[in-house]
C-alpha positions in Angstrom: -120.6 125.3 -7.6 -119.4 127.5 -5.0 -120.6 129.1 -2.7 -119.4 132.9 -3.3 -121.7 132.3 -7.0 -125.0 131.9 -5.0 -127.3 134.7 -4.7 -124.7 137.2 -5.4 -122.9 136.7 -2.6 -119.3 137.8 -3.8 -120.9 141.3 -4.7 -122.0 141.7 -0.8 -118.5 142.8 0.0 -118.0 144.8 -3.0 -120.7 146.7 -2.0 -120.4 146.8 2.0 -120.7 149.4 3.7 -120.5 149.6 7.8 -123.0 151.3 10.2 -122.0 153.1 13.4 -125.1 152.7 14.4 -127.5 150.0 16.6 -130.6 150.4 18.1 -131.9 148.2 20.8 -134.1 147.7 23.9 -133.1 146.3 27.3 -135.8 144.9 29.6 -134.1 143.5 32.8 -137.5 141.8 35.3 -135.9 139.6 38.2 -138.3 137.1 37.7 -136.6 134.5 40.0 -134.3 137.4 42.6 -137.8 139.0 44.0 -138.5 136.4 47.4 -134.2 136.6 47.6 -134.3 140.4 48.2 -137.3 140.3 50.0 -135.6 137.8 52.4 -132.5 139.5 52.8 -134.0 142.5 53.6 -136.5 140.8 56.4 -133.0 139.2 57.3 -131.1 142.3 57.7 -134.0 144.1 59.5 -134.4 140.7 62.0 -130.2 141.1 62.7 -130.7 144.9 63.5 -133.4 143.9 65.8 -131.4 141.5 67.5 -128.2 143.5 67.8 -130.8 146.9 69.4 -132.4 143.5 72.1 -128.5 142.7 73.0 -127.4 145.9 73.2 -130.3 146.9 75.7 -130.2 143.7 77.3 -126.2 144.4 78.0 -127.4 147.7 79.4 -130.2 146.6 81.5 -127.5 143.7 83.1 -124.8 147.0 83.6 -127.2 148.9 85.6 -128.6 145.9 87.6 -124.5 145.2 88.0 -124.1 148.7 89.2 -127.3 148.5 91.4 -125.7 145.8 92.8 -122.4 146.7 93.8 -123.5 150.1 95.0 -126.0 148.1 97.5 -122.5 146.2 98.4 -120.4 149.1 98.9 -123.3 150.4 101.3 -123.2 146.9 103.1 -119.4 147.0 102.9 -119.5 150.4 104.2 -121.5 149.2 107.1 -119.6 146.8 107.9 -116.5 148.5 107.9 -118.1 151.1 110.8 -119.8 148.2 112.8 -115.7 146.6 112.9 -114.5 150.1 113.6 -117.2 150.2 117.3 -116.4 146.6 117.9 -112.9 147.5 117.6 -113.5 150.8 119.7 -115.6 148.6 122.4 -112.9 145.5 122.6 -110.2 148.1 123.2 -112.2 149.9 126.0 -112.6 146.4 127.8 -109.1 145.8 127.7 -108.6 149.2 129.1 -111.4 148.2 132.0 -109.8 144.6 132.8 -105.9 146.5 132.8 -107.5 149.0 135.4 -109.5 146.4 137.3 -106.6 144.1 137.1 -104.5 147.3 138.7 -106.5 147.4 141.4 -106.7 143.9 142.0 -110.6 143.3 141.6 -110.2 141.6 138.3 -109.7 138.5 137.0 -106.7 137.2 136.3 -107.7 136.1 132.9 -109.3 138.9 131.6 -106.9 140.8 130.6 -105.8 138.1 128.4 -109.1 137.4 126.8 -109.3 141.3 126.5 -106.3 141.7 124.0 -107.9 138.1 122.3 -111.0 140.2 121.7 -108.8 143.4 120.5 -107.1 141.0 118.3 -110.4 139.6 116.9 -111.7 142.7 116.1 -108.1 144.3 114.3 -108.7 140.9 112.7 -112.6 142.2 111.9 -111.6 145.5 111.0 -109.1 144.1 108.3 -111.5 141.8 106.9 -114.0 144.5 106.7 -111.4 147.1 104.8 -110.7 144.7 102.4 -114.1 144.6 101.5 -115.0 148.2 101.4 -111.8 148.5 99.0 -113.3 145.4 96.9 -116.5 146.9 96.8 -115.6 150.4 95.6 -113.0 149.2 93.1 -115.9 146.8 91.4 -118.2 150.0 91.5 -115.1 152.1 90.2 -114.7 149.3 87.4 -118.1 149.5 86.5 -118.9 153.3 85.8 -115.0 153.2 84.2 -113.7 155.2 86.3 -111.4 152.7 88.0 -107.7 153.3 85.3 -108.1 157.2 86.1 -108.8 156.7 89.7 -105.5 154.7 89.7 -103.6 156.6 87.7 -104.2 159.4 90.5 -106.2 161.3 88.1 -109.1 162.9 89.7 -112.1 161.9 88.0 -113.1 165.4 86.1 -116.8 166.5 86.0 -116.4 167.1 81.9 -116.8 165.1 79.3 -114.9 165.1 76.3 -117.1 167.9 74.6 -116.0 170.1 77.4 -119.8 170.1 78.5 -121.1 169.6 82.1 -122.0 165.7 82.6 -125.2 164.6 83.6 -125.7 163.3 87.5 -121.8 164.4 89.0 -123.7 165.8 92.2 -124.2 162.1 92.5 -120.9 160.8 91.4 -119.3 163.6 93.8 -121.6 162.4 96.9 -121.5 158.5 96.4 -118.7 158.2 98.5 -116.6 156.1 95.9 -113.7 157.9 96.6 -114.0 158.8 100.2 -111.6 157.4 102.6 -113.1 156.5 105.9 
């Protein structure tokens, strides 16, 4: 027997006719995704939070940095002046021991350990320049204002905006930029 016989089936596409039509409901519940969205957000939020405690960590170790190297320009500074009296005091005793050494009261070394102690305190004086350069460069470096203050560029009291910057009465009176 076949199969088109049975129940009429051979008249079923005699007789068909289509539908353009369908009706149907769609229920989507994330039965197993709700813990996974849950954790990615507490993830998310816990990587923002760390990124914010970096950021004001970085911030807090640049204005300890800067702290410190205006304490060493300030010590540098100091340093340089103390060089520049030692330098000022050596040369005044070689000046004494020439003119006592003139007369003929003076030793007949001192003159000789005079221009030693000149020497020593040129020597000073260097050492001491070298450092207050150091000093302001790292402090330069730090605020950023170390490629324009090489490039000759003096540094301008506006920011990009074109509106006054916060705190250049300081920046003016630091001395960064002074030459002593």
């Amino acid at each position: 027997m076949r199969l088109s016989n049975y129940n009429n089936f051979d008249q079923y596409f005699v007789k068909f006719k289509s539908n353009d039509w369908a009706v149907g409901i769609s229920v989507a519940l994330p039965l197993w995704t709700g813990g996974r969205l849950q954790h990615s957000q507490a993830a998310a939020g816990a990587r923002v939070e760390k990124i914010r405690a970096d950021r004001r960590g970085r911030e807090r170790d640049l204005e300890l940095a800067v702290r410190r190297a205006e304490a060493d320009l300030s010590r540098a500074r100091t340093e340089f002046q103390l060089s520049s009296r030692a330098l000022a005091a050596a040369r005044e005793g070689l000046r004494v021991a020439q003119a006592l050494t003139a007369e003929g009261r003076g030793e007949a070394d001192s003159v000789d350990l005079g221009v030693i102690a000149v020497a020593k305190a040129e020597d000073e004086g260097t050492e001491a320049g070298q450092g207050l350069l150091a000093a302001r460069a790292r402090l330069l470096e730090l605020r950023g204002e170390l490629p324009a203050t090489l490039l000759g560029v003096k540094p301008s009291d506006r920011n990009p905006e074109g509106r006054k910057a916060e705190g250049t009465e300081q920046s003016e009176s630091d001395g960064v930029g002074e030459r002593d």
